[in-house]
NUMAR-920872 format. One record per residue (C-alpha): residue number from 1; x, y, z. Coordinates in Angstrom, 1 decimal. Layout:
! NUMAR-920872
+-----+--------+--------+--------+
:   k :     c1 :     c2 :     c3 :
+-----+--------+--------+--------+
: NUM :      X :      Y :      Z :
...
+-----+--------+--------+--------+
END
This chain:
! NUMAR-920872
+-----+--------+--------+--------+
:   k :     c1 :     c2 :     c3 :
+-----+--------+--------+--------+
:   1 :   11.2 :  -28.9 :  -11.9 :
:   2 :    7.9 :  -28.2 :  -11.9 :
:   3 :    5.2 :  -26.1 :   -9.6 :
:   4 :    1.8 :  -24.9 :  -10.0 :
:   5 :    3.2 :  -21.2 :   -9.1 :
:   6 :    6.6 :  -20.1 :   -9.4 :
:   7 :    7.7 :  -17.2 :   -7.5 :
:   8 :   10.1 :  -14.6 :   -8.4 :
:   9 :   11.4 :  -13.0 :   -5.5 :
:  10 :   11.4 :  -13.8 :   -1.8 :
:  11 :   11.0 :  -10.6 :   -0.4 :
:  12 :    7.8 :  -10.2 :    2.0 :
:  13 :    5.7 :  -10.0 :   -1.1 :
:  14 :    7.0 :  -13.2 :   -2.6 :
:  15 :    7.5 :  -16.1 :    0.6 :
:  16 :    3.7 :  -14.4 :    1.8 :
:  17 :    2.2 :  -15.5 :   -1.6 :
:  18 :    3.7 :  -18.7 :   -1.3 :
:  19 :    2.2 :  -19.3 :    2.5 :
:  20 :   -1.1 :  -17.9 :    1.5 :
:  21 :   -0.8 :  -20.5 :   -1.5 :
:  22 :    0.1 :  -23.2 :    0.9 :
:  23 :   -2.6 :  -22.5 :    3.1 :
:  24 :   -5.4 :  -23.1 :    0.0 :
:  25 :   -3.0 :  -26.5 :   -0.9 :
:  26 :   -1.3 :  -24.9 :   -3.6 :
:  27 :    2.5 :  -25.9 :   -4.3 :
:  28 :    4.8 :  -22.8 :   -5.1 :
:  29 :    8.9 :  -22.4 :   -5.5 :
:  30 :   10.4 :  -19.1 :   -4.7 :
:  31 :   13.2 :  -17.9 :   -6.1 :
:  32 :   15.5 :  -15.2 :   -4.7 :
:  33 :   19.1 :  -13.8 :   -5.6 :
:  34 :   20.2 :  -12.4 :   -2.6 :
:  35 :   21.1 :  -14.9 :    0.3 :
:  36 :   19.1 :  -15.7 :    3.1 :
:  37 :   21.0 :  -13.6 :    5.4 :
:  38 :   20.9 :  -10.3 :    3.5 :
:  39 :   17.1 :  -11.1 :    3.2 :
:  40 :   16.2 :  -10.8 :    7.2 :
:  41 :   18.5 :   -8.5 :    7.6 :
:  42 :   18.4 :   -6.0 :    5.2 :
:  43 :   16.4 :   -2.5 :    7.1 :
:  44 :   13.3 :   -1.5 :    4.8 :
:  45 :    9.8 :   -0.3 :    6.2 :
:  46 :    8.3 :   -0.8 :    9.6 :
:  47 :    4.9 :    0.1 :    9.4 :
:  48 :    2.3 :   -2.1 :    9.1 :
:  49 :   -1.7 :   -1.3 :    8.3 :
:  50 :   -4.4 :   -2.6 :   10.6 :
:  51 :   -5.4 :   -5.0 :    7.6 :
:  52 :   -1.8 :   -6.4 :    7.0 :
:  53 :   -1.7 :   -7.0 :   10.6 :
:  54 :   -5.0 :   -9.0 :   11.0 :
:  55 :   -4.1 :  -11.0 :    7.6 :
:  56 :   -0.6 :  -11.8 :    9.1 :
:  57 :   -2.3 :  -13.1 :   12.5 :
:  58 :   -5.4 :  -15.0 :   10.6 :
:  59 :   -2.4 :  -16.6 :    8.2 :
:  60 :   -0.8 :  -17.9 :   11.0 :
:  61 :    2.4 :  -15.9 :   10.7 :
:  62 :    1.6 :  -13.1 :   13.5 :
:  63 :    2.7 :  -14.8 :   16.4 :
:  64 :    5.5 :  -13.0 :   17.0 :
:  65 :    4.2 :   -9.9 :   15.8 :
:  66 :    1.9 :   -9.9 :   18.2 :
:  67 :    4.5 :  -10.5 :   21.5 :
:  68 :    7.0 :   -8.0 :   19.7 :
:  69 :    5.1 :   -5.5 :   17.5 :
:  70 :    4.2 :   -2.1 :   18.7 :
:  71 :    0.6 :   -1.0 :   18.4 :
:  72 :    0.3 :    2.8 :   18.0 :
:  73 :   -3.5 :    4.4 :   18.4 :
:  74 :   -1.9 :    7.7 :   16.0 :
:  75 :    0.4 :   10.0 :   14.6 :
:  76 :    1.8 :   12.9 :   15.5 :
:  77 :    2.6 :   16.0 :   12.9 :
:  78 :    4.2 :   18.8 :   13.4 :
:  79 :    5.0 :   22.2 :   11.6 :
:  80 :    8.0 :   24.1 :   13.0 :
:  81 :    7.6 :   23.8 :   16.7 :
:  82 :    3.9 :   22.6 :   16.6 :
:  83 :    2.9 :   19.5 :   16.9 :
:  84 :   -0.3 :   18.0 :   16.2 :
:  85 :   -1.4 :   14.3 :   17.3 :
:  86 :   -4.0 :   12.6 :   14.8 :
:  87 :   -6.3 :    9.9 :   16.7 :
:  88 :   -6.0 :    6.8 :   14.8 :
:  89 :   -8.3 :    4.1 :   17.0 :
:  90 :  -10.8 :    7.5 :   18.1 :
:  91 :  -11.3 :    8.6 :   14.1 :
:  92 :  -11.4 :    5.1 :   12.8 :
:  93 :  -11.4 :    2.2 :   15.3 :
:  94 :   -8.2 :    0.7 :   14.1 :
:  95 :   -4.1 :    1.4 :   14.4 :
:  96 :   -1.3 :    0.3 :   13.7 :
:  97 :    1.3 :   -1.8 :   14.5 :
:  98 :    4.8 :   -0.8 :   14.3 :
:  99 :    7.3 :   -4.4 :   13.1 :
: 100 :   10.2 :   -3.7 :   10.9 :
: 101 :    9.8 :   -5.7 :    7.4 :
: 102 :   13.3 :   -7.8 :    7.7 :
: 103 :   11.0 :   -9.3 :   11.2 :
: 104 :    8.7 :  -10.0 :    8.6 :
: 105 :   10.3 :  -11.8 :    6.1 :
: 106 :   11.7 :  -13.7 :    8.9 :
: 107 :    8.9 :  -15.3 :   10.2 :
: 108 :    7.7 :  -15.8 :    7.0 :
: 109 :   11.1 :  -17.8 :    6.2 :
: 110 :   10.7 :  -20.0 :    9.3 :
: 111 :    7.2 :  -21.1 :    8.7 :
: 112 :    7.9 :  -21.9 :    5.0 :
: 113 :   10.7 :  -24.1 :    6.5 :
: 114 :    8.8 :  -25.3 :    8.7 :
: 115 :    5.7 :  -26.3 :    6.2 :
: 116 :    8.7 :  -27.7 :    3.7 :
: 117 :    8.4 :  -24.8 :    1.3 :
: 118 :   10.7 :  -24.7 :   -1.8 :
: 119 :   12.2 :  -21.6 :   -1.2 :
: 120 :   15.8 :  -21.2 :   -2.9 :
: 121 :   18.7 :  -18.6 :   -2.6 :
: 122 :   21.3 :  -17.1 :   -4.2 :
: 123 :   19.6 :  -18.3 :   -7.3 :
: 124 :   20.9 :  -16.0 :  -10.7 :
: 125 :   20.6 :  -15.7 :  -14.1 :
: 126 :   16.5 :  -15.8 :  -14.1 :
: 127 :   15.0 :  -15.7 :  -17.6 :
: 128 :   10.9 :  -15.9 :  -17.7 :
: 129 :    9.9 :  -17.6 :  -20.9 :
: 130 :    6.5 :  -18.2 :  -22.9 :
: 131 :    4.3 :  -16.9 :  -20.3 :
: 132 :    1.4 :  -16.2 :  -23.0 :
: 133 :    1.3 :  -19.7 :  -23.8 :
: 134 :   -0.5 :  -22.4 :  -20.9 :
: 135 :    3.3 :  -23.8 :  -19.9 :
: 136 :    5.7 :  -20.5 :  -18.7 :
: 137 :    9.0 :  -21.0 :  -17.4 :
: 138 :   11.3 :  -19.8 :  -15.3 :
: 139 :   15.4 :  -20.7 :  -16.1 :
: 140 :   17.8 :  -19.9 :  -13.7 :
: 141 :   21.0 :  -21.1 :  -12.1 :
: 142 :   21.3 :  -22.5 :   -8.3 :
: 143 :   24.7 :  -23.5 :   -7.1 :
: 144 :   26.2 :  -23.6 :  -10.2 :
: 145 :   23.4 :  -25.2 :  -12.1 :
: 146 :   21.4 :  -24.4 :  -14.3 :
: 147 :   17.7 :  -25.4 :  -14.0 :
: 148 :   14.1 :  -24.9 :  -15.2 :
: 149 :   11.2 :  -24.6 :  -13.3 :
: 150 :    7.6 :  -24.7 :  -15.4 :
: 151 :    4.1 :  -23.5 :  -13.5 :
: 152 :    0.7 :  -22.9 :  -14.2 :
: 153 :    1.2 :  -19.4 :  -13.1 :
: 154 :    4.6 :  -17.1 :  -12.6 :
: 155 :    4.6 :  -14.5 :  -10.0 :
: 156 :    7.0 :  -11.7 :  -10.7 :
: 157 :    7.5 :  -10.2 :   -7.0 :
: 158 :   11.2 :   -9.8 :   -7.7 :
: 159 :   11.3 :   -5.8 :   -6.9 :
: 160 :   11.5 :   -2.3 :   -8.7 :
: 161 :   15.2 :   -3.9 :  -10.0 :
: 162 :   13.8 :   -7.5 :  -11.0 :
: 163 :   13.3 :   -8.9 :  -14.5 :
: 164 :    9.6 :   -9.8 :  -14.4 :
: 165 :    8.6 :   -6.6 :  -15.5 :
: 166 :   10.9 :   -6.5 :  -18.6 :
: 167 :    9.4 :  -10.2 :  -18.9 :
: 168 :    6.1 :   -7.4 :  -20.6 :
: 169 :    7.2 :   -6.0 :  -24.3 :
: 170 :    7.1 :   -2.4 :  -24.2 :
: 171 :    4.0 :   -1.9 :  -26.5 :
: 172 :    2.1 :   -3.4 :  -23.5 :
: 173 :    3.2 :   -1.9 :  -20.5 :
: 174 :    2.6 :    1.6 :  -19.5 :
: 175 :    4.9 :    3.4 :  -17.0 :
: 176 :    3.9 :    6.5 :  -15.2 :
: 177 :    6.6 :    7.7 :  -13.0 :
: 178 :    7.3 :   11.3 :  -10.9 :
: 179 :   11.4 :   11.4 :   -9.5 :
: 180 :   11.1 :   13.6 :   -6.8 :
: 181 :   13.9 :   16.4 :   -5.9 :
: 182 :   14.7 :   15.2 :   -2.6 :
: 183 :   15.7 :   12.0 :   -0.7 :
: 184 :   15.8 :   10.1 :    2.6 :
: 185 :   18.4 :   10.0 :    4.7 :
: 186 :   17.9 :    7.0 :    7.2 :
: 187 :   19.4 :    6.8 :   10.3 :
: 188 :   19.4 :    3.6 :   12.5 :
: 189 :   20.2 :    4.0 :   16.1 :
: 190 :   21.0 :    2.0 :   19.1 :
: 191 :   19.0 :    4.4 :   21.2 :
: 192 :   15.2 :    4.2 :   22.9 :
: 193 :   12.5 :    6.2 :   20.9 :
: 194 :   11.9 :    9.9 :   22.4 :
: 195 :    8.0 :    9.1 :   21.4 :
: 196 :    5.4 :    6.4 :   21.6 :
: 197 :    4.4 :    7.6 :   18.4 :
: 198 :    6.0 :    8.4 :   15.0 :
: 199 :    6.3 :   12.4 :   14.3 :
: 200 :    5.9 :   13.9 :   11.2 :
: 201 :    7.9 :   17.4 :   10.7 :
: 202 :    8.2 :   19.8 :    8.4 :
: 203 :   10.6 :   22.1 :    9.5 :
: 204 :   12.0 :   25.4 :    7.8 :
: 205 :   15.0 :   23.1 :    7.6 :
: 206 :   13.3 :   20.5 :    5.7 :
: 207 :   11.5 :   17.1 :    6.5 :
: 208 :   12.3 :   14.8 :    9.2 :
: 209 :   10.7 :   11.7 :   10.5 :
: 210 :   11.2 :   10.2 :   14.3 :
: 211 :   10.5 :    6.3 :   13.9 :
: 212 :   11.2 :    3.2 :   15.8 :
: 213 :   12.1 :   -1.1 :   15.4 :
: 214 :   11.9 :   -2.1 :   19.0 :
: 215 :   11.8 :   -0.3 :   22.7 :
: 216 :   15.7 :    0.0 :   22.0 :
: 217 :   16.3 :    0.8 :   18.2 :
: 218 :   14.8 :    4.0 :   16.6 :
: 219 :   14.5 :    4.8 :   13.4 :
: 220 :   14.8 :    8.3 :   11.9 :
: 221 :   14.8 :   10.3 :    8.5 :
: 222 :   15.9 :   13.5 :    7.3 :
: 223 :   15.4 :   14.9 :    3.8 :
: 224 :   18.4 :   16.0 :    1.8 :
: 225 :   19.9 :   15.6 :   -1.1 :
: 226 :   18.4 :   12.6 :   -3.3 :
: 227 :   22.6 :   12.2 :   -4.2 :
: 228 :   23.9 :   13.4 :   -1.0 :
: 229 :   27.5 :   12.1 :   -0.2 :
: 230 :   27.0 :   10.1 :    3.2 :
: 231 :   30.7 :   11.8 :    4.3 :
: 232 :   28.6 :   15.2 :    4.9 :
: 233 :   26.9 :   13.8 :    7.8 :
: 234 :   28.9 :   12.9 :   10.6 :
: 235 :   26.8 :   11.6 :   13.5 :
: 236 :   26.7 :   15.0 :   15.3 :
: 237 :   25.5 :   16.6 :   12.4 :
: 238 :   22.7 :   14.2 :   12.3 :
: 239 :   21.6 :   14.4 :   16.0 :
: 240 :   21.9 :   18.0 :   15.8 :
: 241 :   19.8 :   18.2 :   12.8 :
: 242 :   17.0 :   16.0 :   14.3 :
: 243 :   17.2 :   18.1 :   17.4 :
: 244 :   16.5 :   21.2 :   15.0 :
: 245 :   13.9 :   19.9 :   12.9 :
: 246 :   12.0 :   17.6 :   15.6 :
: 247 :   12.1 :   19.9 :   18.8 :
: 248 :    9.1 :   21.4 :   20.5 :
: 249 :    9.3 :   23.1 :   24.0 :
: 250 :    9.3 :   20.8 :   26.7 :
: 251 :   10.4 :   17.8 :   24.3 :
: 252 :   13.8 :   16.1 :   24.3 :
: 253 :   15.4 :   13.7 :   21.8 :
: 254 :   17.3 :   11.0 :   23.1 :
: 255 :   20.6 :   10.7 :   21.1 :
: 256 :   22.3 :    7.1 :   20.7 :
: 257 :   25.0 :    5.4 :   18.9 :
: 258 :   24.0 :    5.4 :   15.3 :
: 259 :   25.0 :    1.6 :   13.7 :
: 260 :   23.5 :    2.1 :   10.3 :
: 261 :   22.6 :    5.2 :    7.3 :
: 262 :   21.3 :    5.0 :    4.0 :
: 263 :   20.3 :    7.7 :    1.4 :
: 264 :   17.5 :    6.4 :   -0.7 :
: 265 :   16.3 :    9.0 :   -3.5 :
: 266 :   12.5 :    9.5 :   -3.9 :
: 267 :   10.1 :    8.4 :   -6.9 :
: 268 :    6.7 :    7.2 :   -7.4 :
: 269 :    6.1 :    4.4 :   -9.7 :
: 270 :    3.2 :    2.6 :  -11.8 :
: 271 :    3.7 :    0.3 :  -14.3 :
: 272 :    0.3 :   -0.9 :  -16.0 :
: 273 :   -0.7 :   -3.9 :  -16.3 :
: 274 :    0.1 :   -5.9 :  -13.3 :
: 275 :   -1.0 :   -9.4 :  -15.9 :
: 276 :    1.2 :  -10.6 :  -18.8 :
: 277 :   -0.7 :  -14.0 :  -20.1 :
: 278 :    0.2 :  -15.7 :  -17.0 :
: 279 :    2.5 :  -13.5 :  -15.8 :
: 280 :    1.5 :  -11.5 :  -12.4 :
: 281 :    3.2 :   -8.6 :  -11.1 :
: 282 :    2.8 :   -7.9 :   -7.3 :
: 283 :    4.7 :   -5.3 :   -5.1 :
: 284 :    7.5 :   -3.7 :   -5.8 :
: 285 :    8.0 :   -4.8 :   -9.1 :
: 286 :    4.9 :   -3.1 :  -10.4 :
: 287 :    4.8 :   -0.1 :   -8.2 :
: 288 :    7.1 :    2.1 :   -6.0 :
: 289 :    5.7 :    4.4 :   -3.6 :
: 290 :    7.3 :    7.7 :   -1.5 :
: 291 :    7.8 :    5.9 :    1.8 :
: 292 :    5.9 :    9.1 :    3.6 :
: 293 :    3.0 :    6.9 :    3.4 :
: 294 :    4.3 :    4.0 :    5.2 :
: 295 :    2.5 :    2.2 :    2.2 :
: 296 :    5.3 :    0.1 :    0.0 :
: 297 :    4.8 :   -3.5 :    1.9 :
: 298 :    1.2 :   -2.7 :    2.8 :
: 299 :    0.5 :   -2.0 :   -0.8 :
: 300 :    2.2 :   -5.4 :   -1.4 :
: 301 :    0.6 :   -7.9 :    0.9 :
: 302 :   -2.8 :   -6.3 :   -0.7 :
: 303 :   -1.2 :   -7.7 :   -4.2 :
: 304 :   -0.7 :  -11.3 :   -2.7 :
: 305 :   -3.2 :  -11.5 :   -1.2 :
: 306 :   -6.0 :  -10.7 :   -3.9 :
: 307 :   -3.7 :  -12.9 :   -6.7 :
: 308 :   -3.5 :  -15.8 :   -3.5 :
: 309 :   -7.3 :  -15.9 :   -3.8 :
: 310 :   -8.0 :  -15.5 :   -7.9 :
: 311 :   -5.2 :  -18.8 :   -7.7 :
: 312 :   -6.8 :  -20.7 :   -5.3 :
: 313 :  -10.7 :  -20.1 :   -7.2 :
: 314 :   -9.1 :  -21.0 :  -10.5 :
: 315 :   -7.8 :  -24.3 :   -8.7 :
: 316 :  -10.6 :  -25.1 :   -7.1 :
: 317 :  -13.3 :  -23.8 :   -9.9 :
: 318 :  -11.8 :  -23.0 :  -12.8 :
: 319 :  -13.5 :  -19.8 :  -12.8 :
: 320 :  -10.8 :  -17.1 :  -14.1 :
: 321 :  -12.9 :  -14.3 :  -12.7 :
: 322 :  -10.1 :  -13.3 :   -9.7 :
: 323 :   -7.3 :  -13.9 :  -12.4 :
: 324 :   -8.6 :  -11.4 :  -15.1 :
: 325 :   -9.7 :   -8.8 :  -12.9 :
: 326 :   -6.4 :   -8.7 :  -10.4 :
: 327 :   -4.6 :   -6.0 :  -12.3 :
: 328 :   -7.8 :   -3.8 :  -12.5 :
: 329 :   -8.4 :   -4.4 :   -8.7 :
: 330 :   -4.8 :   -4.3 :   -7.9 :
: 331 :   -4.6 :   -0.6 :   -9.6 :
: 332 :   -8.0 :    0.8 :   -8.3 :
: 333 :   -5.8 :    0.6 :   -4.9 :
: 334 :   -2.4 :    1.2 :   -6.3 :
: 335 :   -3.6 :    4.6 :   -7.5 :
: 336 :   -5.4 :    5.5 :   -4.4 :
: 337 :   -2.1 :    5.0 :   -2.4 :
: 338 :   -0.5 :    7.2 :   -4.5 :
: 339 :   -2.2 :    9.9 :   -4.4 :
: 340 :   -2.4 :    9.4 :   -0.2 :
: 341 :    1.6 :    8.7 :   -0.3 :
: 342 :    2.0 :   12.3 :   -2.9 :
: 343 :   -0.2 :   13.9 :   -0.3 :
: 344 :    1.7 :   13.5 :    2.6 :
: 345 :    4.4 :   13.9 :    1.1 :
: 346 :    3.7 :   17.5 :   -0.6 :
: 347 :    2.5 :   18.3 :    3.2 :
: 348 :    5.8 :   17.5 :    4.7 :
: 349 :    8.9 :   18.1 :    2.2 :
: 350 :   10.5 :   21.1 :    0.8 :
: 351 :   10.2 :   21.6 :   -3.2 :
: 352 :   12.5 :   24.6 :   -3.5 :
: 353 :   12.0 :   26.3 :   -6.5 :
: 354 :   10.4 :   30.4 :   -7.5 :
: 355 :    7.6 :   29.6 :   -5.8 :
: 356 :    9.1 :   27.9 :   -2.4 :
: 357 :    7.3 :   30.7 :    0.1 :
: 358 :    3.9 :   30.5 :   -1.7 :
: 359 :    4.2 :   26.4 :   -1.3 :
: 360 :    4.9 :   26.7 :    2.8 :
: 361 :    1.9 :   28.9 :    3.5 :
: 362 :   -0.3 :   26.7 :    1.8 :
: 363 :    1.5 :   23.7 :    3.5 :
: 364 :    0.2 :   26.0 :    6.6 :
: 365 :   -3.0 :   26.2 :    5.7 :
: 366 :   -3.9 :   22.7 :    5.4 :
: 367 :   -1.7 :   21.7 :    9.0 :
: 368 :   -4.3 :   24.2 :   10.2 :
: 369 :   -7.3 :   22.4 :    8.6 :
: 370 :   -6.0 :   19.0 :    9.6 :
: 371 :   -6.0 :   20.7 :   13.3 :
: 372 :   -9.3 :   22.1 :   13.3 :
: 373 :  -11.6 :   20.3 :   11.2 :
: 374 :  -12.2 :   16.5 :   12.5 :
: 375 :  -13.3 :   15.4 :    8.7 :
: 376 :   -9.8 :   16.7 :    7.1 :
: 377 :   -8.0 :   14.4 :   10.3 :
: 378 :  -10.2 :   11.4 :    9.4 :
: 379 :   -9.3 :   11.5 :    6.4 :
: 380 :   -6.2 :   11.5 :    7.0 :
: 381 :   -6.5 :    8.6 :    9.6 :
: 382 :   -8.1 :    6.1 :    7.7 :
: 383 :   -5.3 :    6.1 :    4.9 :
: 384 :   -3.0 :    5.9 :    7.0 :
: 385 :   -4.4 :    3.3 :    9.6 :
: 386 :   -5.3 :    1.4 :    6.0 :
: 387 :   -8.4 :    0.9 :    3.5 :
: 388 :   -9.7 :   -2.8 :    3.7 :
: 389 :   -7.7 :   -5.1 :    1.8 :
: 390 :  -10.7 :   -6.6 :   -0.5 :
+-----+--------+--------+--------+
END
């Protein structure tokens, strides 16, 4: 087989690339080990920056995001019973918009299918081969064959678990990586949201986080345990939990059927550099973020998007300007959403620890700054609402 771009991984991060590619003539194959099915379906993040939004609709790919998506103006935080509502569209001019990733990846699907996009499933045994030379491969196996695919370029957007970023000997790459003490438990439930906003506690309790997916699904988190046994929470538990953590006076949470929960341990990733010869790391595969941030998949669809365009100038110029400079371009933003997503996170979670009562009365003191001081919320806002992709 052969491609000018193959594509490892067809996550949101992997079939956007390939559209984006399209859309400046560019032929691409993805491939992806997990069926079709598990792909849309599988729950991951939900928020989406002002400039993933606007690339999604300018792509052509919005459509639906636009009839089904929630746009929220801000946030809401809260310490103990207080709650504090930051003013996304007043500090900054933009929002958010709330679409749940497997929505995403779905209408990504379609329109690859649609525009007769190679996109192939349930592929396994990927191996990436001579990507310093000018002809990397990709060798894999699809329904029970086993084939070879060479490009001009290979994308590795195959996740934190994928093999592209092995595909970098050790010398080369640099990891930097913090495991945090705590995890998420996720809670999907069948059950309108209590808020037109998301809410952002930090309870004596611990951290929780009122979400939503549609006018009928919300979404919530608690923190716990980063190994804690999903057996320890019955539904009432949980409802009665997210009653204690996210209740102010006057306020009620609506309480629903719960139809799905996860535990997902917390970390925060960087693996430097994002090129190999012509190998190209994007999302997940060459960072991992603390979801406080709502930043994974906006931090992605920045990566695509900035290696869709060095492609396209190298096709159409030969110039190997955008190509040399991604990783540097790629990190300068990386790094700057870590330390947003660390931020938030260090505002809202527990530590534990000797020095647990000194670290809550400085969380204190900067919910009070946030509250009083309009620079500290702006702040704030326009990290959250999103820098500008390029």
């Amino acid at each position: 087989m052969r491609t000018q771009v193959a594509i490892v991984g067809g996550g949101p991060a992997g079939l956007l690339l390939s559209h984006l590619l399209h859309l400046h003539g560019i032929d691409s194959v993805v491939l992806e080990r997990h069926s079709q099915e598990y792909v849309q379906h599988r729950v991951r993040a939900g928020v989406l920056e002002q400039g993933t939004a606007d690339l999604l609709r300018e792509a052509g790919v919005g459509d639906r995001m636009l009839r089904e998506g929630d746009v929220h103006d801000g946030v809401h935080l809260q310490f103990d019973e207080e709650r504090l509502r930051i003013p996304f569209r007043e500090l900054t001019g933009r929002g958010i918009t709330v679409y749940g990733q497997q929505e995403v990846v779905r209408d990504l699907v379609e329109r690859r299918r649609r525009d007769d996009g190679q996109v192939l499933f349930e592929v396994a045994d990927v191996g990436v081969h001579d990507v310093t030379t000018d002809r990397p491969f990709v060798r894999f196996t699809h329904e029970g064959v086993e084939r070879e695919l060479r490009a001009d370029f290979v994308a590795g957007c195959d996740g934190f678990h994928g093999v592209c970023r092995d595909t970098i000997p050790a010398g080369t790459r640099t990891v930097y990586e913090r495991v945090h003490p705590f995890g998420w438990l996720g809670v999907l439930a069948s059950v309108a949201p209590s808020s037109g906003e998301l809410i952002y506690a930090n309870h004596a309790n611990g951290f929780a986080l009122h979400s939503m997916r549609s006018a009928e699904v919300s979404r919530f988190y608690l923190q716990c345990a980063p190994d804690e046994p999903l057996d320890e929470w019955p539904d009432e538990r949980i409802w009665a939990e997210l009653r204690t953590r996210l209740g102010t006076p006057g306020w009620t949470l609506h309480d629903g059927p719960i139809t799905d929960k996860t535990v997902t341990a917390m970390r925060s990733f960087v693996a430097e550099p994002l090129r190999h010869g012509r190998l190209f790391l994007a999302g997940d595969s060459a960072h991992i973020v603390p979801p406080t941030g709502a930043k994974g998949l906006n931090l992605a669809v920045s990566d695509v998007d900035r290696l869709a365009d060095a492609v396209a100038t190298y096709h159409r110029t030969g110039s190997t300007t955008g190509l040399d400079g991604y990783s540097a371009a790629c990190l300068q933003r990386v790094w700057r959403v870590q330390n947003f997503s660390w931020w938030m996170t260090s505002l809202t979670h527990h530590f534990g620890g000797p020095d647990a009562a000194f670290e809550r009365r400085l969380q204190r003191a900067q919910f009070d700054y946030l509250r009083t001081s309009t620079a500290a919320a702006t702040t704030l806002a326009e990290n959250y609402v999103g820098l500008p992709l390029r």
